[in-house]
N, C-alpha and C positions, 0 to 999 in steps of 0.2 A: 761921301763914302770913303773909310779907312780901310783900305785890303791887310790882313795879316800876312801880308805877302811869302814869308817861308811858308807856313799854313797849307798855302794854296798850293806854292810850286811841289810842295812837298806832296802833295795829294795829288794832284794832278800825275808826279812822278810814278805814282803807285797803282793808279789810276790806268794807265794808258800803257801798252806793251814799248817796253826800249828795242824794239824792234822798227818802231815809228824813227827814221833816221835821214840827215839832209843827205844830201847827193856824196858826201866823200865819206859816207857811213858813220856820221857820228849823230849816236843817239840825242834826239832834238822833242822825247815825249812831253818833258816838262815843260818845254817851250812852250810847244803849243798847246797844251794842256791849258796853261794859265792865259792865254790870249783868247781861246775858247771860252773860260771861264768871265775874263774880265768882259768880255764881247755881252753874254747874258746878263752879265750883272745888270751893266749902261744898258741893255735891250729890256729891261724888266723892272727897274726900281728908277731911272733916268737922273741920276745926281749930276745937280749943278757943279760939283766941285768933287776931286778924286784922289784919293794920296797910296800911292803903294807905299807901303811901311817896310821899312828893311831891319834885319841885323847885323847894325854895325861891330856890334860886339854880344854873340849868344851863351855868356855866360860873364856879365861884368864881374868885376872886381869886388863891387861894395857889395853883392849877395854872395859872391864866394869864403868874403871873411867874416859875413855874417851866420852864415852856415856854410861850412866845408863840404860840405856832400851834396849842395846843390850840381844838379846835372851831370855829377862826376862819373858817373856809369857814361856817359855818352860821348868822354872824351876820348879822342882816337890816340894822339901822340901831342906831347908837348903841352896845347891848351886851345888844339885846334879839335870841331865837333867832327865826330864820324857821320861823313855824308858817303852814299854809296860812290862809289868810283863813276857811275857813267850819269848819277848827277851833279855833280862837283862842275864837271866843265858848264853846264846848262847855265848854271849861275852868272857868268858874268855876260853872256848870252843875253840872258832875259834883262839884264840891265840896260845894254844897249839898245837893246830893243824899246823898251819903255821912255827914256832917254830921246829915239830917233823919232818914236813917238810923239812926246810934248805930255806923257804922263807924267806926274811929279814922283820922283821916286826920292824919299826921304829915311835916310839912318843919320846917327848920330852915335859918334865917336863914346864907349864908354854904356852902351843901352842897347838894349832891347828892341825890336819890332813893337812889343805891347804896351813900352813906355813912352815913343811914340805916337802910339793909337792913344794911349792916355791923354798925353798933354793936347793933340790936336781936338781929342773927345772934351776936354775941362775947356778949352780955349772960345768952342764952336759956338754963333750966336744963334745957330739953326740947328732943324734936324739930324741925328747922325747914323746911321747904319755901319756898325762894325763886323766885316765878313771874316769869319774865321774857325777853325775847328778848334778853337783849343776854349776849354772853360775857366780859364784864368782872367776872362776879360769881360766873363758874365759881371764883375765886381764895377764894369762901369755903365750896368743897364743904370738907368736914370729916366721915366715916364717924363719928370715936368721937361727935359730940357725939350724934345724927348733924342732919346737913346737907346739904342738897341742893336741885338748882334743878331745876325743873320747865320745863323751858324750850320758849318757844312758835314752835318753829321749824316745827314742822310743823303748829300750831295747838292752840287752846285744849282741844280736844276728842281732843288724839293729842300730849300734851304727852311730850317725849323727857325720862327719871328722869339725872338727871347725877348723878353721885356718882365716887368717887376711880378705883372701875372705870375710868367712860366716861374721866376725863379721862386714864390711863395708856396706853389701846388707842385714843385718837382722837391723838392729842396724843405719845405716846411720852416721857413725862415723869412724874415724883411726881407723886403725885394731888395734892397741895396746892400745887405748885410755878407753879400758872396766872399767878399775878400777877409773877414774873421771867421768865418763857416770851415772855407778851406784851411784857413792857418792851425786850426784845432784836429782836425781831418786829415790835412796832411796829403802829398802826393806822389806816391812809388815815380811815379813816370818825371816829375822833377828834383827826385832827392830829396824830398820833404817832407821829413817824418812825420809830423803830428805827433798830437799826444798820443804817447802808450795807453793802450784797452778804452779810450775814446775815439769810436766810431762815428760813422756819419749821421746815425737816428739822435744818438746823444749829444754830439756837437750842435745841430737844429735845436737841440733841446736846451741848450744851454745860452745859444745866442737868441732863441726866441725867449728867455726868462730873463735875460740882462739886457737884451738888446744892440749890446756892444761888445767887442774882446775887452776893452779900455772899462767898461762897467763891470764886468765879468772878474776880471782882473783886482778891482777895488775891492768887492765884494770878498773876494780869496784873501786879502791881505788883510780885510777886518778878521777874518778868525772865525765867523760865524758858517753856521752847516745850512742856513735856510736859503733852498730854493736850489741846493747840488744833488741832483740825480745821487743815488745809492753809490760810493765808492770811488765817485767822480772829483772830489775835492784833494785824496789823495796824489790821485793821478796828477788831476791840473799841478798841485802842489810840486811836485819830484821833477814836474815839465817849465817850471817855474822862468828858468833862464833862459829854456827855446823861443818861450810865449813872449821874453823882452824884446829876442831881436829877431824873431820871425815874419811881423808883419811888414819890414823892410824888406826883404826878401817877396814876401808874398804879393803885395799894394802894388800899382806898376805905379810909375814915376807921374806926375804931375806936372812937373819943373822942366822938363828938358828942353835943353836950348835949341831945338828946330832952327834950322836958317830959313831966311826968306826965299819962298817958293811958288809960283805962280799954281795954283792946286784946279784953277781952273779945267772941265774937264776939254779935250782938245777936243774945235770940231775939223784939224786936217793936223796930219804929222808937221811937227817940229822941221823936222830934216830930212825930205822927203828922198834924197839922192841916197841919204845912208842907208835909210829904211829899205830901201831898193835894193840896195848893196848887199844888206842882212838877209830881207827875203830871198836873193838868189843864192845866197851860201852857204843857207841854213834850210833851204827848200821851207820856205815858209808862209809862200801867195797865201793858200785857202786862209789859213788862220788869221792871218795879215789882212785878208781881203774882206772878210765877213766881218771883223772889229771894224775897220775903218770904211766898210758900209753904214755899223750901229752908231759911230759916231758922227758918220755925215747927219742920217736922222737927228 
């Protein structure tokens, strides 16, 4: 099980009133939000193995010079993200917490949370469930390995099962095809434009006739009009240079260097003194106490 960990904290934040707070008044909803959460996960799907996925860096480098306007709406100052103020401190919180744990909690320097989930998703010789709200990571449903995202759109407790199914009858595309669909499509909420006056009926249409952006692509460089939607080769054509270095941008990583990390799921805390320590500081028994019930089972 790969948790898209901001995903969650971030949901959970929004989720639960910051009214919810430890004993010297500092709001602790995300905290337990996401300990509630991971509690149900391990209580409902039971993975032998667990990685909260972090971001070590939420807007690298090589996508910022590959397209400039990636995520730039959501930078606060400098190149740091706008997180709301009362959960900013939650963060390093829920690290420790996971940590006193004996959850493996993995970023890496220069990536992503979803690049991450990628490389432990391409790496895995078993089943994988990836929990996450965001649809950037529908691109690694995969039946044969199998693969699938559990995604919290409707919430942690009525998680919708993605697999090559949903994304052929939502989407009208190859079930693996998510990651060229989006690239043509484009998304406001990442800085990514997509092509000009190609929508999402015509982008399905375009990667269900080619099959591939990479086929799609050929086809546009031969010169010829068979098989482009009405007014659609223009477009692709003037998008020309997005389409080179977008899928960099859009693909999550493969490659990253993960350290060695015990991802086994714990069946008692790491460090139980600290954990101790955390739950009185952070007013945190219940949420504390019913995970590490789920994971005694």
């Amino acid at each position: 099980m790969l948790l898209d960990t901001p995903s969650l904290y971030f949901r959970a934040f929004y989720g639960i009133p910051d009214s919810v707070t430890s004993p010297d008044g500092m709001p602790v909803n995300a905290v337990r939000g996401l300990l509630d959460m991971i509690a149900t996960l391990v209580r409902r799907h039971s993975p032998a193995q667990i990685v909260a996925c972090m971001d070590a860096d939420w807007r690298p480098a090589f996508r910022v010079a590959a397209i400039p306007s990636y995520k730039a709406h959501r930078v606060a100052s400098g190149d740091e993200e706008e997180v709301p103020d009362t959960l900013a401190p939650q963060v390093p919180v829920i690290e420790e917490v996971l940590d006193a744990l004996g959850i493996a909690r993995v970023g890496v320097a220069g990536y992503e949370a979803d690049d991450v989930i990628g490389t432990y998703a391409t790496a895995a010789t078993s089943a994988v469930d990836i929990v996450t709200g965001d649809r950037d990571l529908f691109q690694l449903v995969d039946d044969e390995k199998p693969c699938r995202a559990l995604y919290t759109v409707r919430g942690i407790r009525n998680l919708q099962i993605i697999d090559e199914a949903f994304v052929r009858e939502k989407y009208g595309i190859p079930g693996r095809a998510y990651a060229d669909f989006a690239t043509l499509r484009g998304d406001p909420s990442d800085g990514l434009p997509g092509v000009a006056g190609i929508g999402e009926k015509t982008a399905a249409a375009l990667i269900t006739r080619f099959g591939s952006l990479t086929a799609l692509l050929a086809a546009l460089d031969d010169g010829g009009a068979d098989g482009f939607p009405a007014g659609a080769r223009n477009k692709l054509a003037a998008a020309r240079d997005y389409l080179e270095v977008a899928p960099a941008v859009v693909r999550v990583a493969h490659d990253v260097p993960v350290p060695d990390a015990d991802i086994t799921l714990p069946a008692a805390p790491r460090d139980p003194e600290r954990l101790v320590a955390l739950s009185e500081k952070y007013g945190l028994d219940s949420p504390l106490n019913r995970l590490l019930a789920t994971l005694t089972r």
